[in-house]
C-alpha angles and dihedrals in degrees: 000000000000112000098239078066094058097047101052096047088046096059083028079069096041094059099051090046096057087037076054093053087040095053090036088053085051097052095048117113120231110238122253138255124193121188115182124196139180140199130185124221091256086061100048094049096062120084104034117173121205112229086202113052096014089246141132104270112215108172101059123147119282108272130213123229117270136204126199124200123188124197119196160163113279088191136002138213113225117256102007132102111260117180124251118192134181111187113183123188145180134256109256090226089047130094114230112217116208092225085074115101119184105217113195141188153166119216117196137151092178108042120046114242129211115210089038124196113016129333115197128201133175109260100242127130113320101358104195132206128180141180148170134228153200127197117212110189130036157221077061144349138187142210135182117228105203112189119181132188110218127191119213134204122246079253092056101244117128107246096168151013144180123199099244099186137006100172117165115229124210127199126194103217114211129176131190111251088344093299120119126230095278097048104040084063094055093057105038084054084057096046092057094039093060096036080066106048081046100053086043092047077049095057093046127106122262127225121222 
């Protein structure tokens, strides 16, 4: 074997095994984080706001307990979408009333955030959010994930809310060899492309 050959087929490998650790790096889930909480219906009860008169509210509806539950990232890869859920629920020995509107969130300077703004959703039996996001900076990034409970008139109108839930959360931001998602993928996508130019080059005849 001639030793242009071996050459090119030596850096031909190079190149689609570090297009393979790239790709590898890429398909790597992030690990997971759960956080549970719970609330009684004495807890929930307490700090109304009226939406109104912009006064403590004190003589709201009874309201059932409530658990939350957040699934997250417990490290993120820059660049690239990672799931955020919020799943609450009701105390199986709670009522749940209809005037009562989740109202959920995610705040973040740092990580982008789709759905963005507030999504609402009637309060009933394993209420679900979910996001994505993309963090934007590394070696970390935070967001804050806001959740209120709002009670509503017969007629429909809010008439108050409590801020059920402000946790902080917190994501360590990893890359592979300092390159983001994006592009980790570019190049990953040029390394193989030119492993294999170079394999095929490698295979060619040569001319004395």
């Amino acid at each position: 074997m001639r030793r242009g050959t071996r050459i090119f087929r030596w850096l031909g490998a190079v190149c689609l095994a570090a297009c393979g650790l790239l790709a590898a790096g890429l398909a790597w889930p992030s690990p997971r984080a759960r956080v549970d909480l719970v609330w009684s219906g004495e807890q929930v009860q307490s700090a109304w706001v009226s939406l109104q008169t912009e006064s403590t509210s004190s003589d709201a509806a009874p309201a059932p307990g409530l658990s939350v539950a957040i699934d997250s990232p417990g490290l993120a890869l820059k660049g690239r979408r990672e799931r955020l859920e919020l799943s609450v629920d009701v105390a199986p020995d709670s009522r749940a009333v209809p005037v009562y509107i989740l109202a959920a969130e995610v705040v973040s300077a740092e990580v982008r955030v789709s759905p963005a703004g507030e999504s609402g959703q009637a309060l009933r039996p394993a209420t679900a959010f979910a996001w994505s996001l993309v963090a934007l900076h590394a070696p970390e990034a935070s967001a804050t994930i806001l959740v209120r409970l709002r009670r509503h008139a017969a007629g429909g109108e809010a008439e108050a809310e409590r801020l059920l839930l402000a946790r902080e959360l917190v994501l360590p931001v990893r890359t592979l060899a300092g390159l983001s998602a994006p592009a980790a993928t570019w190049a990953a996508g040029i390394l193989g492309l030119a492993g294999a130019i170079l394999w095929v080059a490698a295979g060619l005849p040569r001319t004395r």
